[in-house]
C-alpha positions as CSV (number, residue, x, y, z in Angstrom):
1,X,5.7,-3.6,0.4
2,X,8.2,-2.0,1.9
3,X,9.1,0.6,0.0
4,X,5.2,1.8,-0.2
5,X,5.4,1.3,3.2
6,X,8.6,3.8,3.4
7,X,6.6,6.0,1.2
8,X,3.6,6.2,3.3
9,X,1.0,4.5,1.1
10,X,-0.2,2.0,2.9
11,X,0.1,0.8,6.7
12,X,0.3,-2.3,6.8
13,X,-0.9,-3.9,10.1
14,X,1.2,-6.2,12.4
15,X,0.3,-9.2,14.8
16,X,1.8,-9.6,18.1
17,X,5.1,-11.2,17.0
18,X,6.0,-8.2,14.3
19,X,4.9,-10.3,11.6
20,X,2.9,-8.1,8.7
21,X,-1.0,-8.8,9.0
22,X,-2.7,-8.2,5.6
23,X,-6.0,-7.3,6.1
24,X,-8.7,-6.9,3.1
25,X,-8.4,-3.4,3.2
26,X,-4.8,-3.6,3.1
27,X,-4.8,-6.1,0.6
28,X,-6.9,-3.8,-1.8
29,X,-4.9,-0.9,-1.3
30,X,-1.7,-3.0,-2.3
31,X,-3.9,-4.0,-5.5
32,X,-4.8,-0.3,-6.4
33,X,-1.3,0.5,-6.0
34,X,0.0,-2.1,-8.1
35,X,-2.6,-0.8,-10.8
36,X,-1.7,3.1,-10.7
37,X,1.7,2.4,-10.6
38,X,1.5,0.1,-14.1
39,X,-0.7,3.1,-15.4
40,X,2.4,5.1,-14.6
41,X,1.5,7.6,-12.0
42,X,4.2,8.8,-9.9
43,X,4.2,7.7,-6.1
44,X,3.1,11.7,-5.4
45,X,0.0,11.2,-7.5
46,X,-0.8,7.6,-6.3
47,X,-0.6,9.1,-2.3
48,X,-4.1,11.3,-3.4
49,X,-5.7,8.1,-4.6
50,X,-7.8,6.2,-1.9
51,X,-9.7,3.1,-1.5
């Protein structure tokens, strides 16, 4: 999380104590990630893909 985070692919919301909030949208994201990255896009091409 993050290192996609780092990368600027996803945002990933935070609650009032810092902690990381994921959200569905977030959630999905994460899981479209995981899926172009196993079909072996690089992280340039996975930053033009959207939810």
């Amino acid at each position: 999380m993050r290192y996609y985070e780092s990368q600027e692919l996803i945002k990933i919301p935070r609650d009032e104590s810092g902690q990381r909030f994921f959200d569905p949208k977030t959630k999905e994201r994460i899981r479209l990630l995981v899926h172009l990255r196993q079909a072996g896009l690089s992280m340039a091409e996975m930053k033009n893909c959207t939810v």
